[in-house]
mmCIF file of the N, C-alpha and C atoms, coordinates in Angstrom:
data_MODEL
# 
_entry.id   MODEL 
# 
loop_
_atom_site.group_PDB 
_atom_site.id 
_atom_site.type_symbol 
_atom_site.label_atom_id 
_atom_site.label_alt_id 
_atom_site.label_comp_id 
_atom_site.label_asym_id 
_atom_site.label_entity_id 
_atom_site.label_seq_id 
_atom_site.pdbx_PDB_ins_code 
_atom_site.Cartn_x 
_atom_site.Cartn_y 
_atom_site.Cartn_z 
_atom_site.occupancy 
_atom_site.B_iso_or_equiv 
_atom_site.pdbx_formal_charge 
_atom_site.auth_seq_id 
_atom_site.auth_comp_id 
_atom_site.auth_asym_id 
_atom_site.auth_atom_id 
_atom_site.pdbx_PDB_model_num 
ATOM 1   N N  . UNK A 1 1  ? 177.664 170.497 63.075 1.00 0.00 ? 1  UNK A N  1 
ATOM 2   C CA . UNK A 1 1  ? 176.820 171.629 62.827 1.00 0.00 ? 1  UNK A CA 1 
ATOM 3   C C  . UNK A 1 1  ? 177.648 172.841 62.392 1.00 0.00 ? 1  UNK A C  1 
ATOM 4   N N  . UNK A 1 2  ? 178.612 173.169 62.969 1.00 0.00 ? 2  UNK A N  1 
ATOM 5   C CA . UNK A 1 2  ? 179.369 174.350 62.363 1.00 0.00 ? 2  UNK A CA 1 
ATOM 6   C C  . UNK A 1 2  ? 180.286 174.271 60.916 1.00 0.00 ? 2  UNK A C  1 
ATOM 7   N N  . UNK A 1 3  ? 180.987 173.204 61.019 1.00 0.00 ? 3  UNK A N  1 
ATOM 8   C CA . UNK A 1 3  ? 181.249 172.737 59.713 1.00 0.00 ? 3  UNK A CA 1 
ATOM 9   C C  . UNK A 1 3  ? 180.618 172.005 58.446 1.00 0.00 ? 3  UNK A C  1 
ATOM 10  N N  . UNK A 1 4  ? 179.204 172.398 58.911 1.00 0.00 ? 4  UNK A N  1 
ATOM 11  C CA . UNK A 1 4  ? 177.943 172.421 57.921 1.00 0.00 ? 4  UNK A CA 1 
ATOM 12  C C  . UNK A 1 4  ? 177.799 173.966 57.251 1.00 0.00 ? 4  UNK A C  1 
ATOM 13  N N  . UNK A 1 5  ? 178.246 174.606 58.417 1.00 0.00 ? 5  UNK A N  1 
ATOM 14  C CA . UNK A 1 5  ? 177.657 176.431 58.345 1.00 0.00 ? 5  UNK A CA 1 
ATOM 15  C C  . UNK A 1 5  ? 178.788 176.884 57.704 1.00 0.00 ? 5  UNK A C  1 
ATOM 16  N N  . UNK A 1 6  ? 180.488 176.309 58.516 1.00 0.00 ? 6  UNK A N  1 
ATOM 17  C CA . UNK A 1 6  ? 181.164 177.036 57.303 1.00 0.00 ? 6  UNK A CA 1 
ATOM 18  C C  . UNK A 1 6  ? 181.831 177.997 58.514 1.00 0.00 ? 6  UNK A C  1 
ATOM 19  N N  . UNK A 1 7  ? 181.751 177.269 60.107 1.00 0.00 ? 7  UNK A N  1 
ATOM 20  C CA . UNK A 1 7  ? 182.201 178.142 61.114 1.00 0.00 ? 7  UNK A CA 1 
ATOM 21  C C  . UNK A 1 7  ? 183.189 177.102 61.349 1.00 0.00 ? 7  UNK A C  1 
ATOM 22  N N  . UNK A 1 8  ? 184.124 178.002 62.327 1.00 0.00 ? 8  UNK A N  1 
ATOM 23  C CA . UNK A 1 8  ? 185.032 177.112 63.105 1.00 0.00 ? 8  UNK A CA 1 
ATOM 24  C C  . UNK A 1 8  ? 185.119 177.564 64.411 1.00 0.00 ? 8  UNK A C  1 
ATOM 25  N N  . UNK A 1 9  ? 185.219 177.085 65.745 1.00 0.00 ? 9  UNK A N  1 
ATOM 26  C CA . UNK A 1 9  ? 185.040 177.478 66.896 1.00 0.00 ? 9  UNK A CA 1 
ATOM 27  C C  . UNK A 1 9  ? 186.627 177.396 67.249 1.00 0.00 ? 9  UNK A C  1 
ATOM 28  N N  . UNK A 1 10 ? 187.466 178.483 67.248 1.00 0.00 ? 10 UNK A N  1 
ATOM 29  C CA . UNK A 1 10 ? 188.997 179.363 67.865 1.00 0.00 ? 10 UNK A CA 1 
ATOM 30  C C  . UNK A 1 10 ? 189.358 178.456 69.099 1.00 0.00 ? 10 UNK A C  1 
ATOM 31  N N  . UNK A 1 11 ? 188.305 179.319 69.891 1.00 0.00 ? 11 UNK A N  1 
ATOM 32  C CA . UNK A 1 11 ? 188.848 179.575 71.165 1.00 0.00 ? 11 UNK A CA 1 
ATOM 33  C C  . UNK A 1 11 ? 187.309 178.878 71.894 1.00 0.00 ? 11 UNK A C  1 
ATOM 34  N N  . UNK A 1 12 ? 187.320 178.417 73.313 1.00 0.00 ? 12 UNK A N  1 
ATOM 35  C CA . UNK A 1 12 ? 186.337 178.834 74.484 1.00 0.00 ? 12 UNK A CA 1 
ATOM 36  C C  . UNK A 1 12 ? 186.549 179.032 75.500 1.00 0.00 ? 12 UNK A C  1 
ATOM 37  N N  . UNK A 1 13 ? 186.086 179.709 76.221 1.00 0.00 ? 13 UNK A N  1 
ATOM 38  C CA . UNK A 1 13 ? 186.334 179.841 78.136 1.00 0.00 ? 13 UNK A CA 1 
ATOM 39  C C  . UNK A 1 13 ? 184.896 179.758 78.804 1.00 0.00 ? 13 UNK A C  1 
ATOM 40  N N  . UNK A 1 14 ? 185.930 178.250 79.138 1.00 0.00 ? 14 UNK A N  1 
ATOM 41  C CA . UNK A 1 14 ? 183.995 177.447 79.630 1.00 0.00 ? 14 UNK A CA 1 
ATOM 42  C C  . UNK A 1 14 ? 184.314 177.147 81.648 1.00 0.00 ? 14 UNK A C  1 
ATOM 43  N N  . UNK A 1 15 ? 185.972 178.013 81.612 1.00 0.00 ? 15 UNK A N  1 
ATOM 44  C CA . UNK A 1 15 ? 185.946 177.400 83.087 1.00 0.00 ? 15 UNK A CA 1 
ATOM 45  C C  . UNK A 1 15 ? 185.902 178.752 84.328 1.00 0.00 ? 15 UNK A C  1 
ATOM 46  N N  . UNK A 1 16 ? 184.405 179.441 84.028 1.00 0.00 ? 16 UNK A N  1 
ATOM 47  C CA . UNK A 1 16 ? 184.548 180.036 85.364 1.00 0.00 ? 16 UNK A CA 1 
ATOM 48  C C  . UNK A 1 16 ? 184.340 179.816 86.258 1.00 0.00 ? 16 UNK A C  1 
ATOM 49  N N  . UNK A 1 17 ? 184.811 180.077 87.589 1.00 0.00 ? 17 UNK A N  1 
ATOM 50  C CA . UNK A 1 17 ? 184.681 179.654 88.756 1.00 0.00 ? 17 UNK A CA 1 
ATOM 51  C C  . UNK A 1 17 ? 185.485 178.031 88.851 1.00 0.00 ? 17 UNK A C  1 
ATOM 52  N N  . UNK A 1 18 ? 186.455 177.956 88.254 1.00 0.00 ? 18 UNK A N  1 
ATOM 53  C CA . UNK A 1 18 ? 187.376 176.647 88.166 1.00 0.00 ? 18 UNK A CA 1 
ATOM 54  C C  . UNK A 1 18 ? 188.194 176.515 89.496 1.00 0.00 ? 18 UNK A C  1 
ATOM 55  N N  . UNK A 1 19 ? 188.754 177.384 89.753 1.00 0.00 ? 19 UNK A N  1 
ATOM 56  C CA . UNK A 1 19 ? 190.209 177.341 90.502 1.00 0.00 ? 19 UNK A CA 1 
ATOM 57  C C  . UNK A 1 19 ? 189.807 177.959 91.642 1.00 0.00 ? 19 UNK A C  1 
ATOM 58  N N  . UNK A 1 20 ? 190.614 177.463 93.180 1.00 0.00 ? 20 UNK A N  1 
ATOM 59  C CA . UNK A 1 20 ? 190.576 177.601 94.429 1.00 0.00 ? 20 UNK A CA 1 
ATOM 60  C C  . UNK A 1 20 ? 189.815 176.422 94.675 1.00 0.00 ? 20 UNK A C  1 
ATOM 61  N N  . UNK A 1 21 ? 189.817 175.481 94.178 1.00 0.00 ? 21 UNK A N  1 
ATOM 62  C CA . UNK A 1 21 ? 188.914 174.535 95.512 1.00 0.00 ? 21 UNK A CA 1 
ATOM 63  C C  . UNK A 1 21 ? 190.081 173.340 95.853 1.00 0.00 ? 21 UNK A C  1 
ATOM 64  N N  . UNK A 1 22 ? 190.241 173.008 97.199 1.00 0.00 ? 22 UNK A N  1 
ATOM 65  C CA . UNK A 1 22 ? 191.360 172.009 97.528 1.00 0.00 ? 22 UNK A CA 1 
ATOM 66  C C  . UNK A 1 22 ? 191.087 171.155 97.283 1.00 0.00 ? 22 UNK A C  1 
ATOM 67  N N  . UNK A 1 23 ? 192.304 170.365 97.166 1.00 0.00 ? 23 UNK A N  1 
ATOM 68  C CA . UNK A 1 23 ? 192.440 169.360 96.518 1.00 0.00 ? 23 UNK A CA 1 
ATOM 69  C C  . UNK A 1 23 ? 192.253 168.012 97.415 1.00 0.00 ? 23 UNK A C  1 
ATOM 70  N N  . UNK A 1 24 ? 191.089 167.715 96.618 1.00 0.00 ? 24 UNK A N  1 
ATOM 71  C CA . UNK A 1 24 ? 190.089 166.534 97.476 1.00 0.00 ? 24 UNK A CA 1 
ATOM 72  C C  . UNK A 1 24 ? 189.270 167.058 97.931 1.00 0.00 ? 24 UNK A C  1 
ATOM 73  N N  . UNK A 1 25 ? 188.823 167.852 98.106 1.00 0.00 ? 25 UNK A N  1 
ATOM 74  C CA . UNK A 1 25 ? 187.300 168.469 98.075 1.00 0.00 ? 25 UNK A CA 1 
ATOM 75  C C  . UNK A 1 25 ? 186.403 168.110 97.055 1.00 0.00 ? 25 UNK A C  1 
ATOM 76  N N  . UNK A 1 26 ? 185.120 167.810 97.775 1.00 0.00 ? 26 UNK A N  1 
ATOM 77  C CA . UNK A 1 26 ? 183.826 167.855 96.641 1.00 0.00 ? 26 UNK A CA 1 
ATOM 78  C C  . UNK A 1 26 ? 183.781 168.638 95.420 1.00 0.00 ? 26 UNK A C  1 
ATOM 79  N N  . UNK A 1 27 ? 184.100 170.352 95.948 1.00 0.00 ? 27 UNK A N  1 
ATOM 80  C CA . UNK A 1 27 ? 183.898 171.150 94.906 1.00 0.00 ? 27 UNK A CA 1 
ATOM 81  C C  . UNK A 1 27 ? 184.999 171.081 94.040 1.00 0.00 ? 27 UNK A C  1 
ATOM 82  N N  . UNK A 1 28 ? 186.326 170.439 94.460 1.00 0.00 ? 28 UNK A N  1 
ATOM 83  C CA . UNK A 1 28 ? 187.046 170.147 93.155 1.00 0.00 ? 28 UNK A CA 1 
ATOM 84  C C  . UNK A 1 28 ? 186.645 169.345 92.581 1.00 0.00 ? 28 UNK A C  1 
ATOM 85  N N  . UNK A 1 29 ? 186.069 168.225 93.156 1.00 0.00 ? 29 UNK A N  1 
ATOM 86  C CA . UNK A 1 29 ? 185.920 167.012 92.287 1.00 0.00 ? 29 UNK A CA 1 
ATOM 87  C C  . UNK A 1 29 ? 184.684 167.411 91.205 1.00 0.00 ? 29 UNK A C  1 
ATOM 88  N N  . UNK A 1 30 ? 183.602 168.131 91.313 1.00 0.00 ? 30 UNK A N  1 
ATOM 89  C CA . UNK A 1 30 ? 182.544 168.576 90.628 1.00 0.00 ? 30 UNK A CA 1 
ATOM 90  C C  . UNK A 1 30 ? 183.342 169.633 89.719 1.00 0.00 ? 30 UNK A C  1 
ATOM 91  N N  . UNK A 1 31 ? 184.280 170.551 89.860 1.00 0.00 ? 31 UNK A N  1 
ATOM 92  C CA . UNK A 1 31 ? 184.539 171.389 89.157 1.00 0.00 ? 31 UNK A CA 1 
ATOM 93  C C  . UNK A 1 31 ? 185.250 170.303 88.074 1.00 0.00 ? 31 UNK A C  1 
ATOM 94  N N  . UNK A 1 32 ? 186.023 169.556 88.227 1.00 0.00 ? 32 UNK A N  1 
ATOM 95  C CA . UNK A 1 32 ? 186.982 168.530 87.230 1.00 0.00 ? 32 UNK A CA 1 
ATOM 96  C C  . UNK A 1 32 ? 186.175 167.738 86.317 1.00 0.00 ? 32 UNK A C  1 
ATOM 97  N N  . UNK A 1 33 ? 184.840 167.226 87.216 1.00 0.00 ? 33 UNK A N  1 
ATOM 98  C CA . UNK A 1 33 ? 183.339 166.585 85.769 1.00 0.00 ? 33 UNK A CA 1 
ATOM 99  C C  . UNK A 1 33 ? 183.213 167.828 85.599 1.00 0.00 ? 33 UNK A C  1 
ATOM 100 N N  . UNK A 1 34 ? 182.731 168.760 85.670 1.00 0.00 ? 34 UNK A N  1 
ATOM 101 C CA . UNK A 1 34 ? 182.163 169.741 83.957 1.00 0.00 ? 34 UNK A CA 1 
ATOM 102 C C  . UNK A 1 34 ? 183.105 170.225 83.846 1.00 0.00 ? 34 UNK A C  1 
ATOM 103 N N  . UNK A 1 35 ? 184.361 170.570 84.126 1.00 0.00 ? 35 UNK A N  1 
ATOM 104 C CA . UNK A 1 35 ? 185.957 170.612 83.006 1.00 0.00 ? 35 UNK A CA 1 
ATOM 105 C C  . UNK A 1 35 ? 186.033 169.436 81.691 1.00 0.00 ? 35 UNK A C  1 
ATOM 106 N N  . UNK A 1 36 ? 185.721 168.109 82.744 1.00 0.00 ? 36 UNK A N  1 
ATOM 107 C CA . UNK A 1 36 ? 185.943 166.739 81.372 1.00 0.00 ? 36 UNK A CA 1 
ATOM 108 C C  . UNK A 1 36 ? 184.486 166.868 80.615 1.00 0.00 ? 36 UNK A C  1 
ATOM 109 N N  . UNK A 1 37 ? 183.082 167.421 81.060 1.00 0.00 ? 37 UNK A N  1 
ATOM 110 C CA . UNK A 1 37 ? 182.467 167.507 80.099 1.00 0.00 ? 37 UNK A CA 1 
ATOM 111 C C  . UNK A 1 37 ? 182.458 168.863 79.208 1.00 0.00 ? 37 UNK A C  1 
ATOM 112 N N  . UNK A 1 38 ? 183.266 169.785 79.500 1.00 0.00 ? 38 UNK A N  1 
ATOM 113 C CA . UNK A 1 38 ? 183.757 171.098 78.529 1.00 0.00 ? 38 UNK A CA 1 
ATOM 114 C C  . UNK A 1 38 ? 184.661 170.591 77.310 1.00 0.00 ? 38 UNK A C  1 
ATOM 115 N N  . UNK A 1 39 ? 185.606 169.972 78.165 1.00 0.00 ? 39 UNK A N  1 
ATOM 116 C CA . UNK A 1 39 ? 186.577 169.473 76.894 1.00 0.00 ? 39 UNK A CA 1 
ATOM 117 C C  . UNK A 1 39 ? 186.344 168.249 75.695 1.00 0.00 ? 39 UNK A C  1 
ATOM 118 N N  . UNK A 1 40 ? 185.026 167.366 76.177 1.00 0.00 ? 40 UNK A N  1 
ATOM 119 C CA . UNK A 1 40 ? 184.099 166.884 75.304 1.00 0.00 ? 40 UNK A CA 1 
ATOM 120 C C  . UNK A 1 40 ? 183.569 167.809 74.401 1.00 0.00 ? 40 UNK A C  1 
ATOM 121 N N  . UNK A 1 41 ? 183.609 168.910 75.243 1.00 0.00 ? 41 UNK A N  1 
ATOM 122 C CA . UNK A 1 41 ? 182.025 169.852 74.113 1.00 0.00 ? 41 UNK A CA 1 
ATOM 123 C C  . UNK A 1 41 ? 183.387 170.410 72.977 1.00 0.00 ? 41 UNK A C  1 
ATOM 124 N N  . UNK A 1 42 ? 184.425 170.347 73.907 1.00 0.00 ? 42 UNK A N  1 
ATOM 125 C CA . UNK A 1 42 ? 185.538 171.575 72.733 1.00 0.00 ? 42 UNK A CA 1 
ATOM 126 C C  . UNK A 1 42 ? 185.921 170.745 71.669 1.00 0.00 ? 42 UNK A C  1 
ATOM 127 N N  . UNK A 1 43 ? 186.028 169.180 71.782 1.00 0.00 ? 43 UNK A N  1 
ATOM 128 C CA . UNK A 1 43 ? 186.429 167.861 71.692 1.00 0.00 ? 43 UNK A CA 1 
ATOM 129 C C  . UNK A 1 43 ? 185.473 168.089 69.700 1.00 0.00 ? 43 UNK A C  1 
ATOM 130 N N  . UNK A 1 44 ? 184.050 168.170 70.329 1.00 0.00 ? 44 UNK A N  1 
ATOM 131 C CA . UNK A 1 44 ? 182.913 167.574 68.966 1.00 0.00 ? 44 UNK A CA 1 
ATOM 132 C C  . UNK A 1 44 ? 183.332 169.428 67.801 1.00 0.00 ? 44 UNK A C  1 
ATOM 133 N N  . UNK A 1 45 ? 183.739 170.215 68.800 1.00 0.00 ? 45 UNK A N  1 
ATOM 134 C CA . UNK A 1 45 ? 183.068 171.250 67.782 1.00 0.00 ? 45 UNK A CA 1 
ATOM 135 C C  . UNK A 1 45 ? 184.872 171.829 67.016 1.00 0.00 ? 45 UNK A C  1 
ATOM 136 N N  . UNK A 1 46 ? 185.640 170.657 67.677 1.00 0.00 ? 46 UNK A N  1 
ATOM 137 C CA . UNK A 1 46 ? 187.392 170.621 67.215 1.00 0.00 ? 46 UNK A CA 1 
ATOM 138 C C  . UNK A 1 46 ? 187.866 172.191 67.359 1.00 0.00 ? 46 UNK A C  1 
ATOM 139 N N  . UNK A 1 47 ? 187.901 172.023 68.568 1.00 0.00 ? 47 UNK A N  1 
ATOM 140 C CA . UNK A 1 47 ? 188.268 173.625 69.341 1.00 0.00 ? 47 UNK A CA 1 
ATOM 141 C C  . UNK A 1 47 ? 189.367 172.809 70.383 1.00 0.00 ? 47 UNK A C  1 
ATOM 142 N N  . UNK A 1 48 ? 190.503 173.782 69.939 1.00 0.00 ? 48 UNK A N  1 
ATOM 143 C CA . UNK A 1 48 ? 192.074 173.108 70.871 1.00 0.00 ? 48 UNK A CA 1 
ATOM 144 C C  . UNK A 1 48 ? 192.711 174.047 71.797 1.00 0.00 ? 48 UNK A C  1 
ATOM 145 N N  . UNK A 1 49 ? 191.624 175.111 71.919 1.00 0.00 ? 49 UNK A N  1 
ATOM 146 C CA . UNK A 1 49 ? 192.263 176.537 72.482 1.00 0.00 ? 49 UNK A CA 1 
ATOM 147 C C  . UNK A 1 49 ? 191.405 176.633 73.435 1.00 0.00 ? 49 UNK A C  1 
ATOM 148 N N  . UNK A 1 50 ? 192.287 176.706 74.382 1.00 0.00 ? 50 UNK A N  1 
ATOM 149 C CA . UNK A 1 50 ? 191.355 177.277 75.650 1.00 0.00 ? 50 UNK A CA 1 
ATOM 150 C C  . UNK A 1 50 ? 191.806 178.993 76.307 1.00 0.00 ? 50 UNK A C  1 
ATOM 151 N N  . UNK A 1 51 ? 190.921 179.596 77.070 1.00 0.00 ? 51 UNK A N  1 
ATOM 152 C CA . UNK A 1 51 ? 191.187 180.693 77.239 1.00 0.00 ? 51 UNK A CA 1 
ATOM 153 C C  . UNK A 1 51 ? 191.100 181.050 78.983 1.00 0.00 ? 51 UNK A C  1 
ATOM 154 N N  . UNK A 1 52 ? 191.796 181.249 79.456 1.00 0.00 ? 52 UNK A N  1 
ATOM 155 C CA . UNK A 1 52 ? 191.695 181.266 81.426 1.00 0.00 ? 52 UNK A CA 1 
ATOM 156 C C  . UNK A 1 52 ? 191.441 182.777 81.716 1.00 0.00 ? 52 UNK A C  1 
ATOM 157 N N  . UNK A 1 53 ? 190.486 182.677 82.612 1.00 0.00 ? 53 UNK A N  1 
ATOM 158 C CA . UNK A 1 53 ? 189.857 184.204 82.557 1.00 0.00 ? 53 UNK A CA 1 
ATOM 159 C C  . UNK A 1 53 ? 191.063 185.279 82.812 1.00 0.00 ? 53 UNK A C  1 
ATOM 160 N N  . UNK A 1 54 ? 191.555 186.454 82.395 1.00 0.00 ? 54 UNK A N  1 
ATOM 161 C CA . UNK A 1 54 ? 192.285 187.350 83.147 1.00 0.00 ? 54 UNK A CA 1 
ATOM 162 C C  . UNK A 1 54 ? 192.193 187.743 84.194 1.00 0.00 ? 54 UNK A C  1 
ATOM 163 N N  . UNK A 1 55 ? 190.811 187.932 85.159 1.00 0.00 ? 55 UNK A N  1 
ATOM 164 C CA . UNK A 1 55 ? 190.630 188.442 85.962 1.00 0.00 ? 55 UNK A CA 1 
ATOM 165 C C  . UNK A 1 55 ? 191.186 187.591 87.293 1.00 0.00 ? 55 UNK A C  1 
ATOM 166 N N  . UNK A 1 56 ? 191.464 186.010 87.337 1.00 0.00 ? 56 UNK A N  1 
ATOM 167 C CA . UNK A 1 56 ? 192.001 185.470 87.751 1.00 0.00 ? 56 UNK A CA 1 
ATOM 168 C C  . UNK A 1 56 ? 193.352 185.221 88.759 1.00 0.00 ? 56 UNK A C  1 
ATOM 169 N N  . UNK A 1 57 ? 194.269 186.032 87.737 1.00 0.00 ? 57 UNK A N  1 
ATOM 170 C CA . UNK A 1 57 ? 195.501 186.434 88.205 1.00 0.00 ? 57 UNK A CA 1 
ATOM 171 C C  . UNK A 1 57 ? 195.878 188.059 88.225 1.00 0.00 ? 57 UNK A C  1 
ATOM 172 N N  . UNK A 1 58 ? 194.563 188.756 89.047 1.00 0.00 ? 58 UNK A N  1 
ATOM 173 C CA . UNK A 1 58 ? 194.787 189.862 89.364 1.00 0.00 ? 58 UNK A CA 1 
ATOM 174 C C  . UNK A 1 58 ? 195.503 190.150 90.020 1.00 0.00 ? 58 UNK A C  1 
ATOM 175 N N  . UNK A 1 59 ? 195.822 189.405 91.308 1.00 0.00 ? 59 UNK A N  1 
ATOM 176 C CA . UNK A 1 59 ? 196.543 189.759 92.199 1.00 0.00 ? 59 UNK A CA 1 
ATOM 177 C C  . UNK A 1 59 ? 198.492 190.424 91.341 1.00 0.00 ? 59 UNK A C  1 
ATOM 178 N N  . UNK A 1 60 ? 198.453 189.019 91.049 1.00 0.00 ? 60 UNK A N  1 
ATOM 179 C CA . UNK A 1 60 ? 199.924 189.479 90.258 1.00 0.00 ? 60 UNK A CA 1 
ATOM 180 C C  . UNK A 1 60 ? 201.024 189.071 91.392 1.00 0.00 ? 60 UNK A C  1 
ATOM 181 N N  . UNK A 1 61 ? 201.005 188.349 92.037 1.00 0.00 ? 61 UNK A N  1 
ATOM 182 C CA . UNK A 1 61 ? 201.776 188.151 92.449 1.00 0.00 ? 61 UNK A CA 1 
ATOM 183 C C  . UNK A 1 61 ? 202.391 186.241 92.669 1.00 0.00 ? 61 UNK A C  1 
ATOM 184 N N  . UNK A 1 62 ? 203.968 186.127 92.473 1.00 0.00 ? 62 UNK A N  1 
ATOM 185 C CA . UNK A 1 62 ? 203.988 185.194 92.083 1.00 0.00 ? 62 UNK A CA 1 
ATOM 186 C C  . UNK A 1 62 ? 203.393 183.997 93.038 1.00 0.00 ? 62 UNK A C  1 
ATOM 187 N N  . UNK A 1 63 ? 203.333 183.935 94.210 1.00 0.00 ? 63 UNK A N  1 
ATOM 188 C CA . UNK A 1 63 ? 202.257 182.657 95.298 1.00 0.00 ? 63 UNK A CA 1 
ATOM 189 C C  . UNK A 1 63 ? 201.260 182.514 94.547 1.00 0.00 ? 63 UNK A C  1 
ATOM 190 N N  . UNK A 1 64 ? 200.395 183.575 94.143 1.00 0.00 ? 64 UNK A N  1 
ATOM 191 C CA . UNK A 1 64 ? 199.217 183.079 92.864 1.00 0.00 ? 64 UNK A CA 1 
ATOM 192 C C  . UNK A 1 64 ? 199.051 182.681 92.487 1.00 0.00 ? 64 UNK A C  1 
ATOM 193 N N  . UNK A 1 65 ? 200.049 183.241 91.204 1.00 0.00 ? 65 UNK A N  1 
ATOM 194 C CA . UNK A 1 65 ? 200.155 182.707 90.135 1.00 0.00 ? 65 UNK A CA 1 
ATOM 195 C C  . UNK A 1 65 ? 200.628 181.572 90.283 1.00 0.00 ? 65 UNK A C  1 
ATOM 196 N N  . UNK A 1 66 ? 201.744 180.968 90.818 1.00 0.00 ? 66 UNK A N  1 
ATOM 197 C CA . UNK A 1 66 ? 202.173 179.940 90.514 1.00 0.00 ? 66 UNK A CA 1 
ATOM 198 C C  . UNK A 1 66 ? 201.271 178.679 91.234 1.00 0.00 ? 66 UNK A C  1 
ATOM 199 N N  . UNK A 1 67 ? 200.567 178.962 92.294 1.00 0.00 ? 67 UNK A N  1 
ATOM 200 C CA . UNK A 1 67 ? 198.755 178.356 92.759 1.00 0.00 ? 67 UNK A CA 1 
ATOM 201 C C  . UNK A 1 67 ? 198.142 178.379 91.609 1.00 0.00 ? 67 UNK A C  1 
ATOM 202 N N  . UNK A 1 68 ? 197.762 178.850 90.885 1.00 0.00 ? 68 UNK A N  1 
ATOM 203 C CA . UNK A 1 68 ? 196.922 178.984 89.834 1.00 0.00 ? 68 UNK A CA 1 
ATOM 204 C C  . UNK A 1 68 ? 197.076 177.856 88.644 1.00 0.00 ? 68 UNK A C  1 
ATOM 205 N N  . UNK A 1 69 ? 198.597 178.371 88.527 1.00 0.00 ? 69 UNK A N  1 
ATOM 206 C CA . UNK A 1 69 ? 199.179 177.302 87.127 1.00 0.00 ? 69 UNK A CA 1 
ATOM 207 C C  . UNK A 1 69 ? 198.948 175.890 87.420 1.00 0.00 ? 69 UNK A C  1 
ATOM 208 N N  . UNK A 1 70 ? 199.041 175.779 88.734 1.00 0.00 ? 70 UNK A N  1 
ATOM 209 C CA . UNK A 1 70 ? 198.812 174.244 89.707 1.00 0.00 ? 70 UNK A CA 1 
ATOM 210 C C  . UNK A 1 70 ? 197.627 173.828 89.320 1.00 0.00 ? 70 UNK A C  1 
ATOM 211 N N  . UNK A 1 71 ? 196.130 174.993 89.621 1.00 0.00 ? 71 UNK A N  1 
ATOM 212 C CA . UNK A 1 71 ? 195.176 174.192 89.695 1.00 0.00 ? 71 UNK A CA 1 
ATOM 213 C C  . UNK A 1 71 ? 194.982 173.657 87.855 1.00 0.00 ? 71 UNK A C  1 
ATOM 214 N N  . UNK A 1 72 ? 195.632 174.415 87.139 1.00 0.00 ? 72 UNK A N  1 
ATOM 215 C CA . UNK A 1 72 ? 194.916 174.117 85.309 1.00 0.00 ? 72 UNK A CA 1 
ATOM 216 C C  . UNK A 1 72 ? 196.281 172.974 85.104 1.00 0.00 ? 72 UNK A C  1 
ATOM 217 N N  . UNK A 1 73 ? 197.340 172.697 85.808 1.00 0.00 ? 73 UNK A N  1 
ATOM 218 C CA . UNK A 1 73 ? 198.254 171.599 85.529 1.00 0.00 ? 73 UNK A CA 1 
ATOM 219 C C  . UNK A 1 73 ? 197.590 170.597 85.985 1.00 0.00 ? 73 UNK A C  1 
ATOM 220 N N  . UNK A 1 74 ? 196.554 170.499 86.827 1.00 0.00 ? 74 UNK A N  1 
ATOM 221 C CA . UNK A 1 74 ? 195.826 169.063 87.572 1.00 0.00 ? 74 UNK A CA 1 
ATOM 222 C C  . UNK A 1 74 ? 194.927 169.076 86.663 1.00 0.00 ? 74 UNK A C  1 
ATOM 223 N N  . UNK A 1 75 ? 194.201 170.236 85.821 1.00 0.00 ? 75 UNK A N  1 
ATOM 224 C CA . UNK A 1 75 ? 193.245 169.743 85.105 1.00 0.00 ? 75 UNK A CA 1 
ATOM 225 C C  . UNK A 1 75 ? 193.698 169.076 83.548 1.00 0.00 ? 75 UNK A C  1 
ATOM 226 N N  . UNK A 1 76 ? 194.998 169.203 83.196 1.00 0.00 ? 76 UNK A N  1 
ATOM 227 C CA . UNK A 1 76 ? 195.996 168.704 81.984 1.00 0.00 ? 76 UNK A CA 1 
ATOM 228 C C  . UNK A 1 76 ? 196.352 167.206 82.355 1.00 0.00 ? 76 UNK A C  1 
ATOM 229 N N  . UNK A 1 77 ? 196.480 166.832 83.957 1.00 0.00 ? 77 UNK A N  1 
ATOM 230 C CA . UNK A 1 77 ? 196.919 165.723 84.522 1.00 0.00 ? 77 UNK A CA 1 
ATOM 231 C C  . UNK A 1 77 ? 195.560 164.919 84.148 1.00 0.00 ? 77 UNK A C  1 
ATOM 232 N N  . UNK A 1 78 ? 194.204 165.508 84.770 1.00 0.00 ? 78 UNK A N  1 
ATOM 233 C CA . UNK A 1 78 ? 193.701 164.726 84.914 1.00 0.00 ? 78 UNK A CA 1 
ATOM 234 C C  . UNK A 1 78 ? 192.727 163.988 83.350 1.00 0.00 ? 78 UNK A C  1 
ATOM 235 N N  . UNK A 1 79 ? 192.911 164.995 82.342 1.00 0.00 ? 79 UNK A N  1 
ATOM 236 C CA . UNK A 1 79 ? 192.666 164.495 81.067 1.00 0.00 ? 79 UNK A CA 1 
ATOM 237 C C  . UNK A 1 79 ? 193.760 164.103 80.543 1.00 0.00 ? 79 UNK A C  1 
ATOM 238 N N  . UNK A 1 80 ? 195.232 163.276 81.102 1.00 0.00 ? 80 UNK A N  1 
ATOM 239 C CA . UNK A 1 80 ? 196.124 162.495 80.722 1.00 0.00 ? 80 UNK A CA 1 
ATOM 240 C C  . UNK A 1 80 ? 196.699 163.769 79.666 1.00 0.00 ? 80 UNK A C  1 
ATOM 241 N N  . UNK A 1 81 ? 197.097 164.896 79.803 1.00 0.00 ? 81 UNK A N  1 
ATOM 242 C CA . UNK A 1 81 ? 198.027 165.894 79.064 1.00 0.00 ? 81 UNK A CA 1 
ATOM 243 C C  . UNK A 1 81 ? 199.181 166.064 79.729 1.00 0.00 ? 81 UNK A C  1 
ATOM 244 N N  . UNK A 1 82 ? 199.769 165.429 80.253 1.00 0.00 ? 82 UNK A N  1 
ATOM 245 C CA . UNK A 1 82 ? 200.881 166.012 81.346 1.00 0.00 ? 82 UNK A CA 1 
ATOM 246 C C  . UNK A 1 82 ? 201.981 165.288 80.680 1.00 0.00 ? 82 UNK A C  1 
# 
């Protein structure tokens, strides 16, 4: 559909509310299906860019951040990007 129109889709940020849930928890496991069905959707409309909210790593400090990078490295693991 977009490369009918003559668009190209950049970028998306389809993962809010992604990160903080432990690992093996329900709510991770539900957050990781609609991550693998986001990257389907980014998949059809050939979008390779993803965008992680800023507001995220407000804190600024490195325990965070480097928590943070963890939870989007499990989501690279778990679509075999690692």
């Amino acid at each position: 559909m977009c490369a009918t129109r003559g668009l190209q889709v950049v970028m998306m940020q389809p993962f809010a509310n992604f990160e903080g849930w432990a690992p093996g928890s329900g709510e991770r496991e539900d957050a990781f299906r609609r991550a693998e069905g986001w990257m389907g959707v980014m998949e059809a409309v050939g979008c390779d860019m993803l965008q992680v909210r800023a507001e995220i790593f407000r804190c600024g400090c490195c325990a965070h951040l480097l928590m943070r990078a963890g939870w989007f490295f499990g989501l690279a693991q778990y679509h075999g990007l690692d």
